[in-house]
N, C-alpha and C positions, 0 to 999 in steps of 0.2 A: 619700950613703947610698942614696936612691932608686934614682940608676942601675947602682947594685952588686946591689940584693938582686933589680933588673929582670935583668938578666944572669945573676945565679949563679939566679934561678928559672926561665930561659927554659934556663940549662944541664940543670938538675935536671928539668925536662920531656921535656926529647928525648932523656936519658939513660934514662927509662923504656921500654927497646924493648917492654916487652910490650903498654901503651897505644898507642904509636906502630904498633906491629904490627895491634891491633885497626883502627886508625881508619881505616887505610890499604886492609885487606886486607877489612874489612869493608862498605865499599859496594861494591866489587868483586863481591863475592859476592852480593849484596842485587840488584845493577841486572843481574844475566846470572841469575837465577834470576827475579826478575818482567818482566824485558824479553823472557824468553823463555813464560813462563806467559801472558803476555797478550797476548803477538803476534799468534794469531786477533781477540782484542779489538778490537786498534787498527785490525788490518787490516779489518773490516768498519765502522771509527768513520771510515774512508778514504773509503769509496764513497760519492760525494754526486751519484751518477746519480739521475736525477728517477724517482718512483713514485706510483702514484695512489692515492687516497683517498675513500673515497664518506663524502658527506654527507646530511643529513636537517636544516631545521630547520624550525619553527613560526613562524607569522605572527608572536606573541605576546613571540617573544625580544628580547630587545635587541640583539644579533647580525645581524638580518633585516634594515634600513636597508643594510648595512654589508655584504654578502656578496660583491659584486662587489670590494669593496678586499680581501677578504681573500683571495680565489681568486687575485687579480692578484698581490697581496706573497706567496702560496703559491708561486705560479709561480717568481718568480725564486727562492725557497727551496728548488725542485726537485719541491716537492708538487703532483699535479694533484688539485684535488677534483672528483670527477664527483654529481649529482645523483640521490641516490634515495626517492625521496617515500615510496615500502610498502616490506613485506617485513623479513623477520628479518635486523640487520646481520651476524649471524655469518654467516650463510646468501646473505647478498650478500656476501662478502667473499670464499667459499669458491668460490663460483660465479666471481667475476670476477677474481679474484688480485690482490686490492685488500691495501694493506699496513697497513691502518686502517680506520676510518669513526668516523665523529661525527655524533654526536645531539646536537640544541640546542635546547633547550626552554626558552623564560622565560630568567631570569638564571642557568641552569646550561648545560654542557655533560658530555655524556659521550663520552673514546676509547675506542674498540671494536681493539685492537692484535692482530696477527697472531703465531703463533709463529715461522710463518716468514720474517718481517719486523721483529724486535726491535729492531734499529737502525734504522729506517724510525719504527717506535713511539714511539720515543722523542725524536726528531726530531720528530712530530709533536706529544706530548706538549710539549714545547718551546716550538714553535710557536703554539699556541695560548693557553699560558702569558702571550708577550708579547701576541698580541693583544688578552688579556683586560685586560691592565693597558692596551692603549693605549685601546678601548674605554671601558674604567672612568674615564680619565680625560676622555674626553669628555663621559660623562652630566655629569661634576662641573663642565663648563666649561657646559653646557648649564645652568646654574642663572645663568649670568652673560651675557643675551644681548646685548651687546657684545661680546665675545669670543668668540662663540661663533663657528664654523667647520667647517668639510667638514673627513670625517676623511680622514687620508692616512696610512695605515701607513709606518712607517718601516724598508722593508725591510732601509737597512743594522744597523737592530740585530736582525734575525732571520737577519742571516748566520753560517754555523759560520766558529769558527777552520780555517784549513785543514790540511791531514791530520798531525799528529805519528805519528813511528817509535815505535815501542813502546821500543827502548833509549835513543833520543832525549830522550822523555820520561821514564822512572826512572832514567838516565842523570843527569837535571839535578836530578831532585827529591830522589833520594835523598843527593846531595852536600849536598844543603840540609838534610834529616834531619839526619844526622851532623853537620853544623855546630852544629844546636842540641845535639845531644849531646856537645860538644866538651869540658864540662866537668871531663870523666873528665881530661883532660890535665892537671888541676892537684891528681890525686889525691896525688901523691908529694909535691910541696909542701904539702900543708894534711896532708899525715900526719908527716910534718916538721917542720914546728912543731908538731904539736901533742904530738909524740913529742919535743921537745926544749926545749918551752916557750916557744918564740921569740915569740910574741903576746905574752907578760907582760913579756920583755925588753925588748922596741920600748915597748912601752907606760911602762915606767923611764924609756928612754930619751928619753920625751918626742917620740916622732916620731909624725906625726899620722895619725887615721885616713886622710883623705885619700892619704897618701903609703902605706900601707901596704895599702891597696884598689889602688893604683896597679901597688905591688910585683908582686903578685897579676892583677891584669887584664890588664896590658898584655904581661906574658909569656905567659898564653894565648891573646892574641889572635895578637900572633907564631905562637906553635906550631901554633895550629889553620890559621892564613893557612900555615904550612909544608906541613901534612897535606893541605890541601884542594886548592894548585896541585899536588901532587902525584899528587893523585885524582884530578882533571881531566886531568893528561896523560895519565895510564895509562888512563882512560876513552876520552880519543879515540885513545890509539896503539889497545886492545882492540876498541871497538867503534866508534871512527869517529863520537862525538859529538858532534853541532854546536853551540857554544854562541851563534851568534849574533853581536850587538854585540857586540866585545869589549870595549871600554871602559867602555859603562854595564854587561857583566855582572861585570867586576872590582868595580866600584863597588858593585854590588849584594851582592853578596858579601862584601867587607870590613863593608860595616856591621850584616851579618844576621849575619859573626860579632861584629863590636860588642855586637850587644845580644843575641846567644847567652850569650857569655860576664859579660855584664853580668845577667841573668837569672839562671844557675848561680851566682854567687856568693852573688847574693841571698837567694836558696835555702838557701844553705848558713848564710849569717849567720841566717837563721832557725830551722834544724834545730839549726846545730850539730854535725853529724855527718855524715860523708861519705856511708856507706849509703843512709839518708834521705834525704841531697840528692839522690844518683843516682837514687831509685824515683822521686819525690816530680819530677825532671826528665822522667825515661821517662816517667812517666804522662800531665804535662801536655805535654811533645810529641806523645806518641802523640793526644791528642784534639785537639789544633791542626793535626797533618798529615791525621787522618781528614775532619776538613772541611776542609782545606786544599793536597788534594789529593798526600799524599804516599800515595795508592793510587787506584786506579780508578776510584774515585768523583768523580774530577775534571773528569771531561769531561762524566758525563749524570748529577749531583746530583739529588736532590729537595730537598734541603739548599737551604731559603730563600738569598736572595743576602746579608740582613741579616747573619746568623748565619754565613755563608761569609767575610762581609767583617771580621767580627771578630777570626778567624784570622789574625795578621802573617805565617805561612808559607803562605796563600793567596797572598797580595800576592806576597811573593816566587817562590813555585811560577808565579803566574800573568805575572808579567813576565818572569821565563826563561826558559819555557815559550815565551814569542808571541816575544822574543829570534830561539829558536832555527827557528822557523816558520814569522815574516814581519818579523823582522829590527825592528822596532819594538814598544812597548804603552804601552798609555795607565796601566797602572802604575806606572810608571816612579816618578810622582815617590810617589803613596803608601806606596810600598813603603820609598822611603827617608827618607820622614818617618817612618814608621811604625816600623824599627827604631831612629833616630834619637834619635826620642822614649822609647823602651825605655830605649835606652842611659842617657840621662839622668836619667830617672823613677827605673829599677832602683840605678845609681849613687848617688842619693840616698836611697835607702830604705839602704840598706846600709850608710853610713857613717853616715847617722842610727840604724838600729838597733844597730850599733856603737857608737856614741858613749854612746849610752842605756845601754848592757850596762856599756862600761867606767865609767861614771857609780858606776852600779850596787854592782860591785865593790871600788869607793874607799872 
């Protein structure tokens, strides 16, 4: 019974051309209008020529020990900081074509960022972000003096990822979008049963929730895994995008639609109603991809890392992304723990609040 209504739902899905039309023709449109809109973007997020930086700080800072490690882990970050004791930093920056300065005073600092140096600014802004935390973490080791130790910046974590294409990257991200959006694909079947009563039938029939979440899941896993190698070829025949690994990004991919589709149903056993389910998905995608980089804000966030890391389509944005870049990422395994665990969690609430409903009913 399983494998029948798996098949006649996985027919009843790819029969809907006009879904199938959307899903396909829709990142299409999406990755050649923002890969083309942010082109300048990316292309100046490229340039990682070295540019200088004047600094200022006060005996009094906590930062003051510690200036010569920071110049040094600047250096290979590309930053030069030159020294300027007076003077107005806007007025020193303008005069010497500095792409920043920083004032440091006590336990604060302030950057001074240029208009014509915005990506330089923000890089620097970066920059001194880690050092603040590796600093902060030495006061806290300085309370244990046995442990305590000469600081050493660890310039490989103030390295940038190296330079992503602008189609490159909304190229991979937005295929990930649409993935989470994939649950439209099982509009025709749940208006189908519910236009012919087939829940209350099965339910007679004594076949189980389990097997009937099953009926449902695993045929739109099928059809969205159909839609998405799909997107992917015509991606790279159209704009030549690189995905990288290809084996851990199939991998990656199959499970993020897993727990796509394990989320939209979930959704839907809650609502009830398909409209619902669809806004009530857009909405929480759209703020999972906002910090999760399925826009621009992915590369120079102010978005804490906490709150970034919360987002499962960061995980995945951020492992495809280094995939296609430098062929490796240390996401790798979070990313598929992370939909993994979806899958499983979502799957469970579903058939439990199923279960609860048809209870209910009796």
């Amino acid at each position: 019974m399983i494998r029948y209504l798996i098949k006649n739902n996985f027919k009843l899905m790819l029969r809907n051309k006009a879904i199938l039309a959307a899903m396909l023709i829709g990142p299409i449109l999406v990755i050649a209008m923002l890969s083309s809109a942010f082109e300048d973007m990316m292309a100046s997020y490229e340039s990682t020529e070295e540019f200088k930086t004047g600094y200022r700080i006060s005996e009094d800072s906590i930062f003051s020990g510690n200036m010569e490690e920071i110049k040094r882990a600047g250096k290979e970050a590309g930053i030069v900081f030159e020294n300027y004791p007076d003077g107005d930093p806007k007025a020193i920056m303008e005069q010497n074509d500095l792409a920043g300065f920083l004032v440091i005073e006590g336990e604060t600092y302030t950057v001074y960022e240029s208009a014509d140096y915005e990506t330089q600014g923000k890089i620097l802004e970066y920059f001194m972000g880690q050092v603040e935390k590796q600093v902060s973490g030495q006061i806290r080791n300085s309370m244990f003096p046995k442990e305590e130790k000469e600081i050493t910046l660890p310039v490989q974590k103030l390295e940038f990822m190296p330079a992503v294409d602008s189609k490159d990257y909304y190229g991979i991200i937005e295929v990930v979008y649409f993935i989470w959006c994939g649950v439209v694909s099982v509009a025709g079947v749940l208006n189908s049963e519910k236009r012919n009563g087939i829940s209350q039938r099965f339910q007679i029939s004594g076949m189980s929730e389990m097997g009937l979440y099953l009926a449902r899941w695993v045929p739109a896993v099928l059809t969205t895994v159909c839609e998405t190698v799909v997107t992917v070829l015509l991606t790279v025949a159209l704009f030549g995008i690189s995905w990288g690994n290809n084996p851990l990004t199939i991998l990656v991919l199959l499970v993020t639609t897993m727990g796509a589709m394990a989320v939209g149903l979930l959704l839907y056993s809650v609502f009830q109603n398909l409209a619902v389910t669809i806004v009530a998905l857009f909405t929480l995608v759209w703020f999972m991809g906002f910090f999760g980089g399925s826009f621009e804000t992915y590369m120079f966030s102010t978005v804490s890392d906490s709150l970034k890391n919360l987002s499962p389509i960061y995980h995945v944005n951020r492992v495809l992304v280094e995939y296609s870049c430098m062929g490796k990422s240390d996401y790798t395994v979070s990313s598929i723990l992370y939909m993994v665990a979806i899958t499983v969690v979502c799957t469970a609430l579903t058939i439990f609040i199923n279960t609860i409903r048809k209870r209910g009913k009796a």
